[in-house]
N, C-alpha and C positions, 0 to 999 in steps of 0.2 A: 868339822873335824870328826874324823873316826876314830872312837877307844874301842875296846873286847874288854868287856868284866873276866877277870881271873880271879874274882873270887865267888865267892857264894850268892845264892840269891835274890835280888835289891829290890826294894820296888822308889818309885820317883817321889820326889817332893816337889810340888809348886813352889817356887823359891821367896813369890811375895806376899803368898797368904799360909803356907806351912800347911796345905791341906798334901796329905796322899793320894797320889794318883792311882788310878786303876788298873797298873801298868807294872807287872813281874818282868824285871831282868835276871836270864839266868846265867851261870858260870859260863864262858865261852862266846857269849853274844856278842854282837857287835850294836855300839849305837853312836848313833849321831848327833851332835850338837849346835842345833842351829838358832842360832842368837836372834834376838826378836828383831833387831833392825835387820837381816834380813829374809824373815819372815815376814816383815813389811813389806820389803821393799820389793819380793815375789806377790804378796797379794796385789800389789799395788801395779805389776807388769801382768799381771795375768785381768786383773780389773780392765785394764786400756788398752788390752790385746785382744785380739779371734785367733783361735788355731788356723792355719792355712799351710795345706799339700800335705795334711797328716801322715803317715802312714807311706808317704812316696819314696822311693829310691832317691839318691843323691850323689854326687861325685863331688867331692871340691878342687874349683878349679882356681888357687890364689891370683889376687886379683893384681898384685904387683908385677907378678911376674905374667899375667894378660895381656898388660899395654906390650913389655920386651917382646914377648911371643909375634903380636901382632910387628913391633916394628922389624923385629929377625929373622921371620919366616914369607914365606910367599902368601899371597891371599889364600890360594890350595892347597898350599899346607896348613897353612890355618883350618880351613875348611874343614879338613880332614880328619884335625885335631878335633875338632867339635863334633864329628859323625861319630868319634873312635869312644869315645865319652862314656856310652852307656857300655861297653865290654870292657870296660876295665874291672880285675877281679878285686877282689876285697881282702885288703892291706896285703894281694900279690905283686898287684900291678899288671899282672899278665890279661891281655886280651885275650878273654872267654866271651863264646854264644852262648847262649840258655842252657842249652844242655851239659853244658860242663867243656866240651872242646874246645880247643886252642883256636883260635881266630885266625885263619890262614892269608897269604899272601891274595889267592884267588877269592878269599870271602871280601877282604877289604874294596879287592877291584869292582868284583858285583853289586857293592853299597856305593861302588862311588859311579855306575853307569847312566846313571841316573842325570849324575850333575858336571860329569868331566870325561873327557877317553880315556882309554885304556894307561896310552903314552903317559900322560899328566897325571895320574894317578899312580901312577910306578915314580915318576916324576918325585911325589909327594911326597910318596912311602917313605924314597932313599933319603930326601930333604931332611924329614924329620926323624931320621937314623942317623944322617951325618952330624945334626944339629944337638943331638943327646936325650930328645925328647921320645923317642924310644931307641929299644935296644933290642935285637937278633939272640936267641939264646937256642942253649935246648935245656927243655924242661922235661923230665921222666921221659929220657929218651926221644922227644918229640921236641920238630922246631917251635917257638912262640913269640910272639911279640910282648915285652915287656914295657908298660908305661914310665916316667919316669915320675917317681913321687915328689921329687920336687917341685914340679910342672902342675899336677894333676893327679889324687888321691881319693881311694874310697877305702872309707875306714881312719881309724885313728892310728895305725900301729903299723910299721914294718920291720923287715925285720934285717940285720946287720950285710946279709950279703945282696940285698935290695937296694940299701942306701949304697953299698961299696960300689954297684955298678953303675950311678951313676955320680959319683961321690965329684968327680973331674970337670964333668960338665958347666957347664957356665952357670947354669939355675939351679946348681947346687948350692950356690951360694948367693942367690936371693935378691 
């Protein structure tokens, strides 16, 4: 739990030997209080843990709503669903490439030439449009595909006209 001292400036006391810590709180700060059991119980997860994929990008894809996806969707839309993964923007939803641009109709097909035709892949797109797992917009003027965060999120946070666009759909409600 977080406080802000609002008032002048403290310094800590160890609570079970009364010694003073070496530790100035000033007016306006913020501090945290974190109780020994679970300061345990972190020593004791980072004791039986190794870090692993430090530092790596991530999307969350919830995993309840996986199985539905798999049994509501074609194998190729699924497919697709999973290539579509790493361009989804952060707490947008909107399908961006690396450089910042919108994810176009022709970029999705060229990721998917690889694994499916043209046909099935347009196929796919509309699939997971009709289904509410993306959405058609225009974004600053320009078409985009939007992911839908119930489905599939990167980031913690979106924001009210994100969730209204897909507020209807079936995985909005979990």
């Amino acid at each position: 739990m977080d406080f802000t001292n609002h008032s002048s400036a403290m310094r800590l006391v160890e609570d079970e030997t009364g010694d003073v810590l070496d530790v100035v709180i000033n007016a306006g700060d913020k501090v945290r209080v974190i109780r020994k059991e679970q300061a345990e119980a972190k020593r004791k997860m980072e004791e039986n843990t190794v870090p692993v994929n430090s530092g790596r990008h991530f999307v969350k894809q919830f995993p309840d709503q996986s199985a539905r996806l798999c049994e509501r969707l074609s194998p190729n839309a699924v497919w697709l669903l999973n290539a579509l993964m790493p361009y989804v923007g952060i707490n947008s939803g909107i399908l961006r490439v690396r450089n910042g641009q919108f994810l176009k109709r022709v970029d999705i097909l060229k990721k998917c030439a690889r694994s499916m035709s043209e046909r099935t892949a347009e196929r796919a797109i509309t699939e997971l449009c009709q289904r509410g797992v993306l959405a058609k917009c225009t974004v600053e003027n320009k078409r985009a595909f939007i992911m839908n965060p119930y489905v599939m999120q990167n980031g913690s946070r979106a924001n009210a006209t994100l969730l209204a666009l897909f507020k209807d759909t079936e995985w909005a409600n979990g």
